[in-house]
C-alpha positions in Angstrom: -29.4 -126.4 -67.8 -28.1 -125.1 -70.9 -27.1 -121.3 -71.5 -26.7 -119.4 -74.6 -23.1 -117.9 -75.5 -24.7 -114.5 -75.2 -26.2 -115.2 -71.6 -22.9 -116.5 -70.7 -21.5 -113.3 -72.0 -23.6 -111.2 -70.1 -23.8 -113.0 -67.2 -19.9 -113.0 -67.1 -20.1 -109.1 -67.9 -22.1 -108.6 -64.9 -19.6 -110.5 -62.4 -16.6 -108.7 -63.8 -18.9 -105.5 -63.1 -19.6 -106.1 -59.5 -16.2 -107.8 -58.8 -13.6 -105.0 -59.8 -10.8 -104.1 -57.0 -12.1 -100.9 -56.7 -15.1 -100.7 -54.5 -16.2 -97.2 -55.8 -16.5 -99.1 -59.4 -18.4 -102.0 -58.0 -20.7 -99.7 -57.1 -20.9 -97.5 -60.1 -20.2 -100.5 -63.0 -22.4 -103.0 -61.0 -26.0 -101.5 -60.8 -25.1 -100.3 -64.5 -24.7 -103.5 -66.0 -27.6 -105.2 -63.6 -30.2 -102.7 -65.4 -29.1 -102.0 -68.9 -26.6 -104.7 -70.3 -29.1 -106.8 -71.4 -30.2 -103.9 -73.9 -26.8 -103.2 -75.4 -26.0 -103.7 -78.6 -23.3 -106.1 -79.9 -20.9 -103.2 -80.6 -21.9 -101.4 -77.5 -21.1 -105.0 -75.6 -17.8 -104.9 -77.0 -17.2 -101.5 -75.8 -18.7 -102.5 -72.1 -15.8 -105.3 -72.4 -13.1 -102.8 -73.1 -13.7 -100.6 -70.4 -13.9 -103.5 -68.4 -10.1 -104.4 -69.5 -8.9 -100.8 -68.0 -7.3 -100.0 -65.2 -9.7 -99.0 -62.2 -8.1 -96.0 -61.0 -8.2 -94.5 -64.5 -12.2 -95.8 -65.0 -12.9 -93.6 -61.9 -11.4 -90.8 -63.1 -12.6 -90.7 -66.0 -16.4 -91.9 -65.1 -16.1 -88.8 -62.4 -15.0 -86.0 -65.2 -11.8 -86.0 -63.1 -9.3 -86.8 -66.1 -10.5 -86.9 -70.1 -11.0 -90.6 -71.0 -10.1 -92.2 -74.2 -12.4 -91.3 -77.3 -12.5 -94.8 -77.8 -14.5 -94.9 -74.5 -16.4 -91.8 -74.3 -20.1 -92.9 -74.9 -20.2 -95.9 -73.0 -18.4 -93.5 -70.3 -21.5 -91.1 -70.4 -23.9 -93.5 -70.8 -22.7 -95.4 -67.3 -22.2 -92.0 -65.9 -25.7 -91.0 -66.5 -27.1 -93.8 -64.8 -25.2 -94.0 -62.4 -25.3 -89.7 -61.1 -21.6 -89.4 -61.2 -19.7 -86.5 -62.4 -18.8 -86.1 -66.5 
């Protein structure tokens, strides 16, 4: 059975989502990207794939409101926030 590059993509998104070292973002990052990755845009893909690339400890923080996150970051922050009910 042959997949397309972009369900590869997504279907790799979602495993780095639910697989992170930090059970508190497995839990916040992995119902996120089960319901809404597959309605991202391209660009907003590529900015679910940077925050994937950070550090746990500081995606907690800043997904919570505990610490200001990048700019860089910031919508796709509120957006998971939002969904998820966490702080921000």
């Amino acid at each position: 059975m042959n997949i397309s590059p972009a369900e590869a993509r997504l279907k790799k998104l979602r495993m780095r989502s639910w697989r992170r070292g930090m059970k508190e973002m497995d839990l916040i990052l992995g119902p996120y990207a089960d319901a809404h990755i597959a309605e991202l845009s391209a660009a907003d893909l590529d900015s679910y794939e940077q925050l994937l690339d950070e550090n746990d400890q500081d995606l907690y923080l800043w997904v919570t409101g505990a610490k200001d996150c990048p700019e860089r970051l910031s919508l796709m922050l509120d957006q998971i926030a939002r969904a998820s009910g966490v702080g921000r």
